[in-house]
C-alpha positions in Angstrom: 253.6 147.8 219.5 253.2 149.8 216.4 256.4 150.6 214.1 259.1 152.9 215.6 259.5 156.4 213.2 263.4 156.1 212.5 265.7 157.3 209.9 267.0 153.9 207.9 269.4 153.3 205.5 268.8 152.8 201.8 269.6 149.5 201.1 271.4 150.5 197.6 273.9 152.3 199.4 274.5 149.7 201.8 275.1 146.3 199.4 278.3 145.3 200.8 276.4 144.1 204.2 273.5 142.6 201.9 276.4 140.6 200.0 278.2 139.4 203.2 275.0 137.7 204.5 274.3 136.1 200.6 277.7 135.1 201.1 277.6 133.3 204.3 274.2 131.6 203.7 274.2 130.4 199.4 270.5 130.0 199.6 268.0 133.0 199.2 264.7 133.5 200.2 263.0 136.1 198.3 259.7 137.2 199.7 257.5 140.4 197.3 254.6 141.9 198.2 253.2 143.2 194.9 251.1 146.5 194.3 253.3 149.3 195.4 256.4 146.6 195.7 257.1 145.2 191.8 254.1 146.8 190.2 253.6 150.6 190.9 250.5 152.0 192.1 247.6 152.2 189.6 243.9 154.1 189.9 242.3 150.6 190.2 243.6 147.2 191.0 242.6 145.7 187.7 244.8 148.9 185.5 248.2 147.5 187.7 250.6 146.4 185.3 254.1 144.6 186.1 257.0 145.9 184.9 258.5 143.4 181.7 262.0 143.8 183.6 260.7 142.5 186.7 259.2 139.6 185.0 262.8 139.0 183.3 264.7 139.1 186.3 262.6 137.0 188.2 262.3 134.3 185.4 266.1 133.8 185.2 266.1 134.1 189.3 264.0 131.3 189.2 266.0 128.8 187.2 268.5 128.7 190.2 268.0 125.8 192.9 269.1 127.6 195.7 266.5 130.6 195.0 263.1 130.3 196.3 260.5 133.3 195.5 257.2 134.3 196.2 254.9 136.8 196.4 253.0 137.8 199.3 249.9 140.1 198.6 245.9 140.9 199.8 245.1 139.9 195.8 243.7 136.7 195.6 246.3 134.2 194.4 244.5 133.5 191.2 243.9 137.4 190.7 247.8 137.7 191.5 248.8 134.6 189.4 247.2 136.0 186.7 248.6 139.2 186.0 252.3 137.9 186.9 251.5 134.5 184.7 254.7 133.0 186.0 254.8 129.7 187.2 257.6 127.7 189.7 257.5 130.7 192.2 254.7 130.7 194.9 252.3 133.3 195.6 250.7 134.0 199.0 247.0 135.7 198.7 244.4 137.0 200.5 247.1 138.6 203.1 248.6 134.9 203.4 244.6 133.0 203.7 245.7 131.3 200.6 249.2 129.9 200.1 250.0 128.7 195.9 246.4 127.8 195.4 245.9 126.0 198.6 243.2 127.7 200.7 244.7 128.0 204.3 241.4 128.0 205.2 241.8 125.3 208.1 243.5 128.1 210.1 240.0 129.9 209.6 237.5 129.0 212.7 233.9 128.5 210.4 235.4 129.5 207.4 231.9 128.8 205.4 230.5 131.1 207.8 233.4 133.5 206.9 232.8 133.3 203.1 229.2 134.5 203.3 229.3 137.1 206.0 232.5 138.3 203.6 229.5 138.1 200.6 226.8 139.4 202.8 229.0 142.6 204.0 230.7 143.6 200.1 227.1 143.5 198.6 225.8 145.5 201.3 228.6 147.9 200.9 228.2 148.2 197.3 224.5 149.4 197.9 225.7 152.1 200.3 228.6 153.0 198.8 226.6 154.3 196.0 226.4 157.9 197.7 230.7 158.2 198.1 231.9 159.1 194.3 235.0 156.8 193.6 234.8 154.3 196.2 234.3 150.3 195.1 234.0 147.3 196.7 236.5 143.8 196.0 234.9 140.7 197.1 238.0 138.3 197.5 236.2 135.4 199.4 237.9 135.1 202.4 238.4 138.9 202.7 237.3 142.3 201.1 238.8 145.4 200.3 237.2 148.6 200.2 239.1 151.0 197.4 239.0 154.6 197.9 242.0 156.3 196.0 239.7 158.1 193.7 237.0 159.3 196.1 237.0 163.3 196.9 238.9 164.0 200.5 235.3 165.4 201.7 233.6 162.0 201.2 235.9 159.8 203.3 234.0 160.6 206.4 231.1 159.2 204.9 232.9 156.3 203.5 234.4 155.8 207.2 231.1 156.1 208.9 229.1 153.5 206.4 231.9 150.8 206.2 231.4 151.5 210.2 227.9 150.4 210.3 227.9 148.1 207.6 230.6 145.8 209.3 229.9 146.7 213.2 227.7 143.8 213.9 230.4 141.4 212.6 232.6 142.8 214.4 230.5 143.1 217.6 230.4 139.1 216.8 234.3 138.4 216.3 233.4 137.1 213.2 235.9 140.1 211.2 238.0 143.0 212.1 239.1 146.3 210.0 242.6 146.9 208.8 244.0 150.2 206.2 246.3 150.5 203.8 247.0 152.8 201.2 243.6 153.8 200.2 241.9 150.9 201.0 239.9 149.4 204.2 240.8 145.7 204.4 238.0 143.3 205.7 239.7 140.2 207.4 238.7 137.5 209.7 239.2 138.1 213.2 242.3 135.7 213.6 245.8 135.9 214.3 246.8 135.3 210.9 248.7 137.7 208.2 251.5 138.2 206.0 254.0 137.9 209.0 252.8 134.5 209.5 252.4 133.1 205.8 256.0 133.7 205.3 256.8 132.1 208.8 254.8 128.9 207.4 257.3 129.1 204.2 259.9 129.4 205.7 259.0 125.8 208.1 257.6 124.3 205.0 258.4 125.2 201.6 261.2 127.8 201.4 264.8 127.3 201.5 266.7 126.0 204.3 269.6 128.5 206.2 268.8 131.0 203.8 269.2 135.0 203.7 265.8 135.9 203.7 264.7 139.1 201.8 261.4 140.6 202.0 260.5 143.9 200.2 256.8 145.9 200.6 255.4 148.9 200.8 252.3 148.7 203.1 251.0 148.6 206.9 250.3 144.8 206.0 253.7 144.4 205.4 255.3 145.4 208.5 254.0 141.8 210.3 256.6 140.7 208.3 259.4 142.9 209.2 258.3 142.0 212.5 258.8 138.6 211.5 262.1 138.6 209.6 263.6 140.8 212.4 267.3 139.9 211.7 266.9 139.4 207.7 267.1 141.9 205.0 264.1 144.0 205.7 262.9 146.6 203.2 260.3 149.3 203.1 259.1 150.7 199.7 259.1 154.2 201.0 259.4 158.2 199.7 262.4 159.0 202.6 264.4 157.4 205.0 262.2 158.8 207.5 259.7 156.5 207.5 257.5 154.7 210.6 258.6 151.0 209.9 260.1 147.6 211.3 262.3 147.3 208.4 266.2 147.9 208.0 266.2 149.7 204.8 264.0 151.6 202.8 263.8 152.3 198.9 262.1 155.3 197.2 259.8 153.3 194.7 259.1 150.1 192.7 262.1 151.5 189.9 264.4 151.1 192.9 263.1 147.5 193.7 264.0 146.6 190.2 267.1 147.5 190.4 267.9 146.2 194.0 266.4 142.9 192.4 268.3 143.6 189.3 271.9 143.5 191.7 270.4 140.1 193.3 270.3 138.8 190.2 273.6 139.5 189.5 274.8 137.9 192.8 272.8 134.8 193.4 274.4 134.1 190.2 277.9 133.8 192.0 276.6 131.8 194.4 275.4 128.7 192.6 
């Protein structure tokens, strides 16, 4: 079922329940998705910058045993591990494909076949896409992204209709299926795998045992995990508290994250 429209709480103005579950668990596991999340919204992936404070708070987060973080994101993880350039904390890429530099790709049926019909489709895109002002295409190996924040409103037909025949043979095949963001078209293979699931496969394998597990994002990709985490702390990167989401809370912007992560900090502190 898609996500219920509901008012929400902000979670800054509802800490004291955040606190009592950090209180009865010690352990925290903090999951991030990244571009809207801890990095605000830039023109083109490659002009996102993380915040200096972020980076702060989540190295001294990190020193503590009983934290476990990582970030959960449609970047590649060396694209992602690049710009953040912090190391003990585990990244999750290509929407949870790749899990801290190991390709997930076993859960991919023919994932050869995968890589060059993921090729095949972004440089055939890139040729078409010449006609829609603004619009580019990211190859990220196991899946693409088509960008379109800077194209004109009366050019996303057109972008809509060639992405449609570009891909609809793959799809007619199984082989990949379509999925939107903000301002983006995401190209995926057709399996039941996503964010939702990544973080279910940290949580078994990696991540910290009876923990209170946090997860903070901003995107459509990010409510399969809200889905997942149904009775953890849930939070949607969102302009009101009217918002169509899975998650318990909601927070205006990335600012807010920070200082949300800034009060975690502070607490998981108390808790060693």
């Amino acid at each position: 079922m898609p996500p219920e429209k509901r008012k929400i709480k902000k979670v800054l103005d509802d800490l004291d329940t955040v606190e009592a579950n950090l209180s009865k668990r010690k352990n925290v596991n903090l999951f991030l998705d990244f571009d809207g999340t801890i990095a605000p919204i830039a023109p083109t992936p490659d002009e996102v910058k993380i915040p200096p404070e972020i980076i702060t708070i989540l190295e001294k987060m990190r020193e503590y045993d009983h934290v476990f973080i990582a970030i959960i994101t449609g970047r590649s993880v060396e694209n992602v591990k690049d710009i953040v350039n912090l190391k003990n904390i585990h990244y999750a890429g290509n929407h949870g494909l790749e899990i801290s530099g190991v390709k997930r790709t076993e859960i991919v049926s023919n994932a050869a076949q995968i890589v060059r019909s993921i090729s095949k489709i972004s440089d055939d895109l890139n040729k078409v896409l010449l006609t829609v002002p603004g619009a580019w295409v990211e190859n990220k190996s196991l899946t693409a992204s088509v960008h379109y924040r800077e194209v004109p409103p009366s050019h996303i037909p057109e972008l809509n209709r060639l992405v449609g025949e570009i891909t609809a043979r793959y799809i007619d095949r199984g082989l990949i299926k379509l999925t939107r963001g903000k301002k983006v078209i995401e190209i995926r293979p057709n399996i039941k795998w996503h964010k939702g699931k990544a973080v279910n496969w940290m949580q078994k394998n990696i991540a910290k045992k009876r923990a209170t597990n946090i997860y903070i994002g901003d995107d459509e990709t990010d409510e399969d995990v809200f889905k997942t985490l149904n009775s953890s702390v849930t939070i949607k990167v969102a302009r009101d508290s009217k918002v169509k989401t899975e998650a318990h809370y909601y927070v205006n912007n990335p600012t807010e994250v920070r200082y949300f992560l800034q009060w975690l900090l502070d607490k998981v502190t108390s808790l060693k």
